[in-house]
N, C-alpha and C positions, 0 to 999 in steps of 0.2 A: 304281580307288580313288585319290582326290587329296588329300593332306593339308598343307596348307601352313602356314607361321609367315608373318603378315603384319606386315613390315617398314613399313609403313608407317600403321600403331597404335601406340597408347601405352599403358598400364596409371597410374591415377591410383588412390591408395589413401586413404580418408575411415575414418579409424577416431574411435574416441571411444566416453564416455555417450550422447550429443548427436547422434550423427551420424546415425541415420535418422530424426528427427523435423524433424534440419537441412535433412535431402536431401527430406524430405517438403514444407516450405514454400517447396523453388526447383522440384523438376524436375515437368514433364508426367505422372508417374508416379503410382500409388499403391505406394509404398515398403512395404503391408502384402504386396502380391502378390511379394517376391523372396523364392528360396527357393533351397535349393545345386543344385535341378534343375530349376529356373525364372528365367535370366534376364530381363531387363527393357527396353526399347526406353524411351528418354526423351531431353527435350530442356531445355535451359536457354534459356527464352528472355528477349527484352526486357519491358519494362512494355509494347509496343504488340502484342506477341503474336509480335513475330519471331523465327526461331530463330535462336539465336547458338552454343550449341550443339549439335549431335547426337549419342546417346551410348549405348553397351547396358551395363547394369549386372550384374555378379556379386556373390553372396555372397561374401565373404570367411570366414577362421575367426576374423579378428580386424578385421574391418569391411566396407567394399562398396568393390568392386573397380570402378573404372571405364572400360573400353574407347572411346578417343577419338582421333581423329586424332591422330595422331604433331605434326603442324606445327600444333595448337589445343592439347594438352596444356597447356602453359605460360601460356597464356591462360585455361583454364577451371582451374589452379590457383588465379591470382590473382585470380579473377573471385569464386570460390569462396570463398576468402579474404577476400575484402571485405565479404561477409554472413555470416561465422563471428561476429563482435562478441566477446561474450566466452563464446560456447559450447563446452562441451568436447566439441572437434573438430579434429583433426590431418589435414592435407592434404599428402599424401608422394607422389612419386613410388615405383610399384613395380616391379623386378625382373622380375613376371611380364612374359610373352609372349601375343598374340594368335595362335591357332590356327583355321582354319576346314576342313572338311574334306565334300567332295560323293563321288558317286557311289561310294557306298560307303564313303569315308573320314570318314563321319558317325557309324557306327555307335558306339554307346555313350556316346558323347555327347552333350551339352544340343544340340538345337535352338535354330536361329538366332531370336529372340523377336520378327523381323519377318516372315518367310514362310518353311513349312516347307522350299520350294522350293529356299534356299537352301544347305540341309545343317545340319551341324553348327557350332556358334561356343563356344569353349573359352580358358580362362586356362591357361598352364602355363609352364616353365621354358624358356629360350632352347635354341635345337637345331632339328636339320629344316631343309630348304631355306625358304629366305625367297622366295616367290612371290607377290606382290601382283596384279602384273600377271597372273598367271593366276587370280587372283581377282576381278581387274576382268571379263575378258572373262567368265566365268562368272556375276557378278552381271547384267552388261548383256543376256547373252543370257538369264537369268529375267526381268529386268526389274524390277530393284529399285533405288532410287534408295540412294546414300550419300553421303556427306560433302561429296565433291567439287563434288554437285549442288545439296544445301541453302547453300550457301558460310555466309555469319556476316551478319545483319542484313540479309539480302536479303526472304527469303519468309518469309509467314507458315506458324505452326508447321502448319496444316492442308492447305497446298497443296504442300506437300514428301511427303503422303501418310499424315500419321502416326496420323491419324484408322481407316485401312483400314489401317495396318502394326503396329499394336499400341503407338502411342505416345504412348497420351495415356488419361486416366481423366477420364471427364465424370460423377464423382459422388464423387473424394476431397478436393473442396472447396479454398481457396486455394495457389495458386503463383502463382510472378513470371509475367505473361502471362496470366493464367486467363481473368482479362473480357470480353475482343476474344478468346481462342478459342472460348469457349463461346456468346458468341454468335455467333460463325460458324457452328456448328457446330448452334442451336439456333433460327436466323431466316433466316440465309441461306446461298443453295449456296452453294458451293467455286466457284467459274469461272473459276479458274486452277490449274493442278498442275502438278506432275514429270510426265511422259508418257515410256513409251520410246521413241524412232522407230528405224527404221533408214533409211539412205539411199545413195546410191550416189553417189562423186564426192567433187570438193572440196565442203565446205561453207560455202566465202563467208567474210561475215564472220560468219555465224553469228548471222543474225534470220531467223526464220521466217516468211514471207511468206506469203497464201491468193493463190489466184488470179486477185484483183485488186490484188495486188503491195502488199494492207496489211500492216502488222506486226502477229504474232498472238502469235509467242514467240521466244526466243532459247536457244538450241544450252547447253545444260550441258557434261557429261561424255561424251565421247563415244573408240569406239577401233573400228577393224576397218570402219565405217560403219555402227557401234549405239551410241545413244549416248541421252540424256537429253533432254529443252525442257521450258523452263516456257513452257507453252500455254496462248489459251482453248479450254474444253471444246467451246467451242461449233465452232470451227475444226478438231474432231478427223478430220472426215472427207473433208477436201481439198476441191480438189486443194490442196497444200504443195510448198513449196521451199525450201532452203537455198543460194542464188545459184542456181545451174542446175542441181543436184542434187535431183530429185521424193523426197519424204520421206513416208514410211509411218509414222500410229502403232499401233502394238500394244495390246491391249490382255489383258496376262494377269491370272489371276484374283483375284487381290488388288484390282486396280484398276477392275471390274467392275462393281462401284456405284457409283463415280464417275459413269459414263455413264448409270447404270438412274436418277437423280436426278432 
């Protein structure tokens, strides 16, 4: 049983009249679907579809809790704040703590709202060892992308995976980004994503080469020699290298239609 407090989250608190019709017209989400035992996977992105940021939502008793990168918190405050105008909606930092907990340390709690794989993902009061890092290896060896990997203004919001991870609603109508993802999503493949690879060795300077030494993707998050690339799909099957280290991608079952497309 593993239960950890992740040090390196933040808790962002939206309360108000205002605040889920607010949250309804930025995030990737449909803000009808959160419930106190149905968290929410969503993204804030740009007007071109990029994700700026990534984000899993809670009910709160007195508004919606938002679990975000500890070092983007401050940013998707003020970002947040700049489309409040004058709607009644209060953007606080909260007190709460991020909690995740596998192999057994899930039980009775919500489910993580991007693969069940991942265990348990909870708001609660500070306490508990603070283990990020054994939450990192843990994600990487299921093979889920996060924050790390989508970084702010790089990838579009459907090639970070959000499309097959539960993070996106392609029928609750306008958000910032909607256009450019829904026609991704509704004319053309994805041919580039998050991938997990593993590989063995230094990894260079971290581009992913095919085996006639073109650039196919470049190295994300990576720890132990498992780690993240934004790839093309079409390059998934090698042979791959990361300078002289041969690069394996995985493919677990979330990411499965990706490849069946």
């Amino acid at each position: 049983m593993t239960i950890v407090h992740l040090d390196n989250r933040a808790v962002l608190r939206v309360a108000g009249a205002d605040a889920v019709p607010f949250l309804q017209g930025l995030l990737t989400q449909d803000m009808a679907l959160l419930a106190p035992d149905r968290p929410l996977h969503a993204g804030l992105l740009s007007p071109q579809g990029k994700a700026l940021f990534d984000m899993l939502l809670f009910q709160g008793c007195d508004g919606v809790l938002i679990d975000v990168a500890a070092d983007r918190a401050e940013a998707l405050a003020r970002r947040l704040t700049l489309y409040r105008m004058r709607k009644a909606v209060a953007i606080t930092p909260s007190p709460l703590v991020v909690f995740a907990g596998w192999n057994g340390g899930e039980r009775g709690q919500t489910p993580d709202p991007r693969f069940a794989g991942l265990g348990g993902r909870w708001l609660g009061e500070a306490g508990g060892p603070a283990d990020a890092i054994a939450y990192d290896r843990h994600r990487l060896a299921i093979g889920v992308p996060d924050s790390a990997d989508i970084g702010t203004d790089e990838l579009l919001w459907l090639e970070t995976g959000a499309d097959l991870l539960n993070g996106v609603s392609f029928t609750k109508g306008c958000y910032v980004g909607q256009e450019n993802t829904a026609r991704m999503h509704h004319r053309d493949k994805v041919r580039r994503r998050l991938v997990p690879i593993a590989f063995a060795g230094e990894p260079g300077d971290g581009i992913l080469r095919d085996g006639a030494a073109r650039q196919v993707g470049t190295l994300r998050s990576h720890r132990d020699g498992r780690g993240f690339a934004h790839l093309r799909l079409e390059a998934a099957e090698g042979p791959l290298f990361l300078g002289t280290a041969a690069v394996t991608v995985a493919r677990p079952a979330w990411l499965a239609p990706a490849f069946a497309a």
